[in-house]
N, CA, C and O atoms as CSV, one atom per row, in Angstrom:
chain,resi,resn,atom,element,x,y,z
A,1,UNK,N,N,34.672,101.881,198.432
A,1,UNK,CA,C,33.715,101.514,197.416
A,1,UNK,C,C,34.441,100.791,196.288
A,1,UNK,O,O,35.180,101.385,195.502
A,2,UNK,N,N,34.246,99.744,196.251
A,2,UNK,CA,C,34.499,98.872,195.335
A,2,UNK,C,C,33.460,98.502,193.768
A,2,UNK,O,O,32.396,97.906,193.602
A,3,UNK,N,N,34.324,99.133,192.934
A,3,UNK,CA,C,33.412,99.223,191.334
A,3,UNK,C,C,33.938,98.385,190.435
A,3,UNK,O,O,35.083,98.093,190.780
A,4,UNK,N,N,33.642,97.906,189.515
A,4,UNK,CA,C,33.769,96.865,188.212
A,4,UNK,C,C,34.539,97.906,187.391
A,4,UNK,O,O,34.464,99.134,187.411
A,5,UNK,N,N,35.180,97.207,186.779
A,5,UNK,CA,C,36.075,97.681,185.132
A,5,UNK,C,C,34.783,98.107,184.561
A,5,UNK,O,O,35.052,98.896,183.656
A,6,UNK,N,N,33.759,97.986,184.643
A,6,UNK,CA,C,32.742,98.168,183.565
A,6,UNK,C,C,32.182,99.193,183.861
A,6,UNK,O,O,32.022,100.159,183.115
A,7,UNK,N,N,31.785,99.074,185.112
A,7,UNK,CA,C,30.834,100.598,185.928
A,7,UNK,C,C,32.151,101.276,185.810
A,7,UNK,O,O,31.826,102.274,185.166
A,8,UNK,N,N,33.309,101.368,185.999
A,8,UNK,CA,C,34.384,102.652,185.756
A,8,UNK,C,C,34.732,103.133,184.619
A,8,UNK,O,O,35.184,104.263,184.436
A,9,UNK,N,N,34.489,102.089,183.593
A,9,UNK,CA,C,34.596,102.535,182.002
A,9,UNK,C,C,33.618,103.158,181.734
A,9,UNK,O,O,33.864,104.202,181.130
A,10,UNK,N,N,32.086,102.860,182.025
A,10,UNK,CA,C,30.924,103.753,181.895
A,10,UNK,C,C,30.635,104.796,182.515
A,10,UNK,O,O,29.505,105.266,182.382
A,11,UNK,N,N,31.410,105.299,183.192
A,11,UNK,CA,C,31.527,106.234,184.068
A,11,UNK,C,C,32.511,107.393,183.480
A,11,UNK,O,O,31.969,108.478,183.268
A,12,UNK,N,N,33.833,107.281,183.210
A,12,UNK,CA,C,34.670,107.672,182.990
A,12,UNK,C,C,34.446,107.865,181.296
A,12,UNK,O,O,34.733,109.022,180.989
A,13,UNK,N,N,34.060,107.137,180.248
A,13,UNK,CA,C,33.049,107.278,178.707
A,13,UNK,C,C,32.443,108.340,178.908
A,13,UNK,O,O,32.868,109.495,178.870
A,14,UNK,N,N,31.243,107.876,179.168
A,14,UNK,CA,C,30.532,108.563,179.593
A,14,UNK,C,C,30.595,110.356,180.046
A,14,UNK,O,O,29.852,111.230,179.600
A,15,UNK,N,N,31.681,110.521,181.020
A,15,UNK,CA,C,32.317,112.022,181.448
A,15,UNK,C,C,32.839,112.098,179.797
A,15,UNK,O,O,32.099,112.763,179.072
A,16,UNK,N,N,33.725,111.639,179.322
A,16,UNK,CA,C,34.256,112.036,177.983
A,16,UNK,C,C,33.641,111.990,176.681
A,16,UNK,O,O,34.249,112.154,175.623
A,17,UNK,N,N,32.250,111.728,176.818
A,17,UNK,CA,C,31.391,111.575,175.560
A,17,UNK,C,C,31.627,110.142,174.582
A,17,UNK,O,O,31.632,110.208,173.353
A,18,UNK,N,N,31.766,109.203,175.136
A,18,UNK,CA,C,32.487,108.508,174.219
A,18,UNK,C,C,31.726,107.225,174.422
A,18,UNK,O,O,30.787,107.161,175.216
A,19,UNK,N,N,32.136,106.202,173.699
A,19,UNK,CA,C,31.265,104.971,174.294
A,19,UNK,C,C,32.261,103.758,174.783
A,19,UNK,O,O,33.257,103.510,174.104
A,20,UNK,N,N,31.988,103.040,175.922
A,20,UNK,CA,C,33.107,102.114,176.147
A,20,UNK,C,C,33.567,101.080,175.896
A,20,UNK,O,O,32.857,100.080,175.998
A,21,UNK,N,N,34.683,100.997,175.553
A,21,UNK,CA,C,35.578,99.725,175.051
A,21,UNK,C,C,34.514,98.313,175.116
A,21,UNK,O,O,34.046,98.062,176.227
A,22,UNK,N,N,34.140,97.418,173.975
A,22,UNK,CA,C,33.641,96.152,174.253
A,22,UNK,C,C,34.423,95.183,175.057
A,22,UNK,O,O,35.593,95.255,175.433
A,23,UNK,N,N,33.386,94.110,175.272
A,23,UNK,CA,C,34.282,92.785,176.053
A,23,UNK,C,C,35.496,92.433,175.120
A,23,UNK,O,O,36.411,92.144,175.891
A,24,UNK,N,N,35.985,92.309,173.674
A,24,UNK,CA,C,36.568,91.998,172.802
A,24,UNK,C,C,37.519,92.881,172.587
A,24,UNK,O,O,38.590,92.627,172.035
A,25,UNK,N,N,37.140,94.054,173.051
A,25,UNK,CA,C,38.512,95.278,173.339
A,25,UNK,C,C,39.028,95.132,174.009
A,25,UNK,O,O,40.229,94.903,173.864
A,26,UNK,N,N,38.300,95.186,175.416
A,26,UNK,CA,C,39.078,94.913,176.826
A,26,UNK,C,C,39.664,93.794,177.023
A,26,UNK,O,O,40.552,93.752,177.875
A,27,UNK,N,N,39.371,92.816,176.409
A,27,UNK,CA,C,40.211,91.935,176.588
A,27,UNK,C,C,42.000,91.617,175.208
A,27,UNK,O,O,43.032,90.954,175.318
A,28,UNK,N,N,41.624,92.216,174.494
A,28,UNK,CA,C,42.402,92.769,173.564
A,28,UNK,C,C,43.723,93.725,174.476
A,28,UNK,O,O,44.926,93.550,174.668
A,29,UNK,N,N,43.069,94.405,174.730
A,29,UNK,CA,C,44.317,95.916,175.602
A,29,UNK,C,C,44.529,95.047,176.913
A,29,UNK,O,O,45.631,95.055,177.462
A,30,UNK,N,N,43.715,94.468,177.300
A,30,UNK,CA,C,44.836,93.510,178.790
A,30,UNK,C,C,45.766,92.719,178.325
A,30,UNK,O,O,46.881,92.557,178.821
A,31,UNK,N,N,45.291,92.157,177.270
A,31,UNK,CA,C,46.294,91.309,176.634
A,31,UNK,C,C,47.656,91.787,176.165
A,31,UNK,O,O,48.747,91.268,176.404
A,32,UNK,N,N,47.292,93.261,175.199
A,32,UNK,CA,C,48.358,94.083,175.114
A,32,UNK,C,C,49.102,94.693,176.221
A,32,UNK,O,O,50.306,94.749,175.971
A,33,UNK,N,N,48.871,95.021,177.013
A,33,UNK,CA,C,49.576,95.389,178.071
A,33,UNK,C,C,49.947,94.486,179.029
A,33,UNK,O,O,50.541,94.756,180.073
A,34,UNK,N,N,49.598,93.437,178.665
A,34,UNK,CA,C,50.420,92.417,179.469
A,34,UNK,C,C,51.702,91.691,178.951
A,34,UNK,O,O,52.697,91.275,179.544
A,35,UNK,N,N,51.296,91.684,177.518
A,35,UNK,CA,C,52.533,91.732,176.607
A,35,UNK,C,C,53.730,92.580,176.698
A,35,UNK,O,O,54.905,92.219,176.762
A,36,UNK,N,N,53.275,93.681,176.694
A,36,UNK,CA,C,54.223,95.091,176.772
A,36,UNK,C,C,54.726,94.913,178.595
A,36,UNK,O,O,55.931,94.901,178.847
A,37,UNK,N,N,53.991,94.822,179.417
A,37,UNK,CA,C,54.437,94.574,180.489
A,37,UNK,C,C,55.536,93.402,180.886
A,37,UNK,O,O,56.399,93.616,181.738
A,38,UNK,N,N,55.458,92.559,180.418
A,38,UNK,CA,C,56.475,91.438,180.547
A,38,UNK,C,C,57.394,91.082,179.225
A,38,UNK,O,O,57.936,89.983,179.106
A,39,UNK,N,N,57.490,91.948,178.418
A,39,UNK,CA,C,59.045,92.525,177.374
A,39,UNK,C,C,59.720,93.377,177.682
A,39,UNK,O,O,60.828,93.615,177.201
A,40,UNK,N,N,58.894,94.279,178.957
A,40,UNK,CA,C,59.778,95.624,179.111
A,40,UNK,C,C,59.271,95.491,180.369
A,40,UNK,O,O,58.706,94.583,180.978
A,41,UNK,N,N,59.715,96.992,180.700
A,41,UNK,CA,C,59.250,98.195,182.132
A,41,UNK,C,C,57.634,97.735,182.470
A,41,UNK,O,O,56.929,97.412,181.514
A,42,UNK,N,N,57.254,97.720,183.397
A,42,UNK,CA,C,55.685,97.828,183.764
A,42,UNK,C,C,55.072,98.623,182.748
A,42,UNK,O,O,54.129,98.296,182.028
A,43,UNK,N,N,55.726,99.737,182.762
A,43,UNK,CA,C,55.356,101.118,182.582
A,43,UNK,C,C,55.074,101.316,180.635
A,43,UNK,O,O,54.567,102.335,180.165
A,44,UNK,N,N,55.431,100.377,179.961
A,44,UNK,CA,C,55.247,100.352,179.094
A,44,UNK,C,C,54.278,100.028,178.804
A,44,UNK,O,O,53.964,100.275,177.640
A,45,UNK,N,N,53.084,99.167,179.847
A,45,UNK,CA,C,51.876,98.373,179.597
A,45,UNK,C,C,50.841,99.157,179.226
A,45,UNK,O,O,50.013,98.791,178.392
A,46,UNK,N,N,50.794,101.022,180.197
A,46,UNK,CA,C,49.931,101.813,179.423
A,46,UNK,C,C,50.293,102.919,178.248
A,46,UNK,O,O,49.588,103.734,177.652
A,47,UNK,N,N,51.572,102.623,178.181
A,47,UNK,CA,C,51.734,103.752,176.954
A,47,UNK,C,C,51.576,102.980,175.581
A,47,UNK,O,O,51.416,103.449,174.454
A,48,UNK,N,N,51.653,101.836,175.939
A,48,UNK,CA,C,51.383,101.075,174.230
A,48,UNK,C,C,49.796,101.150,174.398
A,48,UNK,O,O,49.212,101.793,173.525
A,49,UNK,N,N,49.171,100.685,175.218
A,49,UNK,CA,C,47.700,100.762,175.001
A,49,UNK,C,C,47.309,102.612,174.328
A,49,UNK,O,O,46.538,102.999,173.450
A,50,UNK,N,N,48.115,103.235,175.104
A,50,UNK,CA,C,47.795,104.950,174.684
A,50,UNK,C,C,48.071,105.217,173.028
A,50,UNK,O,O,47.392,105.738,172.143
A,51,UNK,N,N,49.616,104.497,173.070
A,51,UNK,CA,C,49.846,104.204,171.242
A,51,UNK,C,C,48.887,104.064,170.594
A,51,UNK,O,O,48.417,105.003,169.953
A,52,UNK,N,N,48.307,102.744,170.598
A,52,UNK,CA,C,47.472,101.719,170.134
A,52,UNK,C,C,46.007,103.150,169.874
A,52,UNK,O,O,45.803,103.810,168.855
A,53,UNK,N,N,45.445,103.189,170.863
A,53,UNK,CA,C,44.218,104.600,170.354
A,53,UNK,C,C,44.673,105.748,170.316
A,53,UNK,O,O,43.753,106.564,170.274
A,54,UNK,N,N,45.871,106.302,170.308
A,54,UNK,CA,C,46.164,107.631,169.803
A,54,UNK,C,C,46.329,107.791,168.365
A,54,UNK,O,O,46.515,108.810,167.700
A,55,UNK,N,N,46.228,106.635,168.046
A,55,UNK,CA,C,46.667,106.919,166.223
A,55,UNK,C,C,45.400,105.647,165.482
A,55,UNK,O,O,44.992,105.516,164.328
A,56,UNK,N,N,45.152,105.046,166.489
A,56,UNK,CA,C,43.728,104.574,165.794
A,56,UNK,C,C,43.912,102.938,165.188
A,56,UNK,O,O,43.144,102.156,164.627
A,57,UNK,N,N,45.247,102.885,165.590
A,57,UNK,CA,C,45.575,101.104,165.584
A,57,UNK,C,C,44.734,99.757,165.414
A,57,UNK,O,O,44.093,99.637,166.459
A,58,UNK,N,N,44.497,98.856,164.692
A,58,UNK,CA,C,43.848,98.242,164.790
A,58,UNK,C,C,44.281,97.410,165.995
A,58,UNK,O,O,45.512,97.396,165.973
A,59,UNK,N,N,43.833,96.720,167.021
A,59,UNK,CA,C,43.799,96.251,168.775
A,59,UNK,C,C,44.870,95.028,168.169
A,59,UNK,O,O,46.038,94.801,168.484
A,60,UNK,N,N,44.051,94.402,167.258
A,60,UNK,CA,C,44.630,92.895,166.799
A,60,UNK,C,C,45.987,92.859,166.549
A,60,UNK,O,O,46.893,92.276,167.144
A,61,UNK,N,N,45.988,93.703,165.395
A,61,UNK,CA,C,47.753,93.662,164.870
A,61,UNK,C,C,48.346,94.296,165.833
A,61,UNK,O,O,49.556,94.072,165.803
A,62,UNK,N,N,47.972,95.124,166.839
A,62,UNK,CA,C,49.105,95.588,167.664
A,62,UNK,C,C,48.995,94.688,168.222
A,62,UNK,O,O,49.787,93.903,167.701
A,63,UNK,N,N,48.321,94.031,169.303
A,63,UNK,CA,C,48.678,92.863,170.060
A,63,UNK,C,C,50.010,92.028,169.286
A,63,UNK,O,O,51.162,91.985,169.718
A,64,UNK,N,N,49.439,91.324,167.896
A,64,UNK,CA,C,50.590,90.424,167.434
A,64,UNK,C,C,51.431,90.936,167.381
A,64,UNK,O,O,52.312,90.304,167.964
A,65,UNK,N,N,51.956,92.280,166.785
A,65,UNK,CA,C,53.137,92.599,166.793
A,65,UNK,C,C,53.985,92.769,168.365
A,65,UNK,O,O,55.154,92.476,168.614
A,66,UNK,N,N,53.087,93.260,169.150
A,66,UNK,CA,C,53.557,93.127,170.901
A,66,UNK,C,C,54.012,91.855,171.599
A,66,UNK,O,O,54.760,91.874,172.576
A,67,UNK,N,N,53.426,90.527,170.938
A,67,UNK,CA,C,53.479,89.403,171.296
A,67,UNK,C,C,54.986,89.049,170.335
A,67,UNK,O,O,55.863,88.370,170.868
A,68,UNK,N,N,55.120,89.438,169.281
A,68,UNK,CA,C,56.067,89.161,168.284
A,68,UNK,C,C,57.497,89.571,169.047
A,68,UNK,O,O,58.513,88.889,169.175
A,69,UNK,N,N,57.195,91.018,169.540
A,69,UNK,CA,C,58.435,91.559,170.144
A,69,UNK,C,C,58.862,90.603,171.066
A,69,UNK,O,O,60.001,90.138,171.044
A,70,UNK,N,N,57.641,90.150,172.224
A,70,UNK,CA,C,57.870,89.483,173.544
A,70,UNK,C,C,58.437,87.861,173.203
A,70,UNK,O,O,59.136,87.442,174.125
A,71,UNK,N,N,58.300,87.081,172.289
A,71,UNK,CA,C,58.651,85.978,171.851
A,71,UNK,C,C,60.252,86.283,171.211
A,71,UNK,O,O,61.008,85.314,171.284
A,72,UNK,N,N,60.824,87.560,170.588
A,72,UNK,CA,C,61.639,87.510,170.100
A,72,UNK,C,C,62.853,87.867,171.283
A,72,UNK,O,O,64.061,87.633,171.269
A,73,UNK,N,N,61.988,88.528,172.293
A,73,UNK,CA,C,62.985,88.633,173.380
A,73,UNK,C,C,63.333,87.455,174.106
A,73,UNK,O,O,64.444,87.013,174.397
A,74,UNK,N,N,62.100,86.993,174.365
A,74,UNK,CA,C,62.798,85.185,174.941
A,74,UNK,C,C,63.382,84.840,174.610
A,74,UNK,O,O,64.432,84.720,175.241
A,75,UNK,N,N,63.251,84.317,173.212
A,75,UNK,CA,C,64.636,83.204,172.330
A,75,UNK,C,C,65.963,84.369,172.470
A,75,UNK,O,O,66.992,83.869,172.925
A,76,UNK,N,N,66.031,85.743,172.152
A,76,UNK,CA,C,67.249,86.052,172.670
A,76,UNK,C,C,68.181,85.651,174.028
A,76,UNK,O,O,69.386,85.710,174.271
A,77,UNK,N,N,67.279,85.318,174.600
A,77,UNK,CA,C,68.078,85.412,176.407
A,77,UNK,C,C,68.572,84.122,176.343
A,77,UNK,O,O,69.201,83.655,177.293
């Protein structure tokens, strides 16, 4: 069975009482974790997103600052 990011976010919300991430989020946290994914480990792609709503982050500035890191690692190499 094959489901959408959307039917699994409403699904999984939903079980947790919560309401799910907009189009402008989700595309926000892919972005972030794609950032974090290609500066580091894979594995960093969901613990910064976990960062990012465990303490209530605004999506935006973490992205830039994630993108900031990933640009500063290029020009190093």
């Amino acid at each position: 069975m094959n489901v959408t990011k959307e039917e699994w976010f409403a699904t999984f919300c939903e079980k947790l009482s919560i309401d799910p991430p907009s189009e402008q989020e989700t595309e926000q946290l892919l972005l972030l974790a794609g950032s974090a994914a290609h500066a580091s480990e894979r594995t960093a792609a969901p613990i910064a997103c976990w960062l990012v709503g465990r303490d209530g982050i605004d999506l935006q500035r973490a992205l830039e600052i994630s993108l900031d890191i990933e640009e500063s690692q290029q020009r190093s190499v």
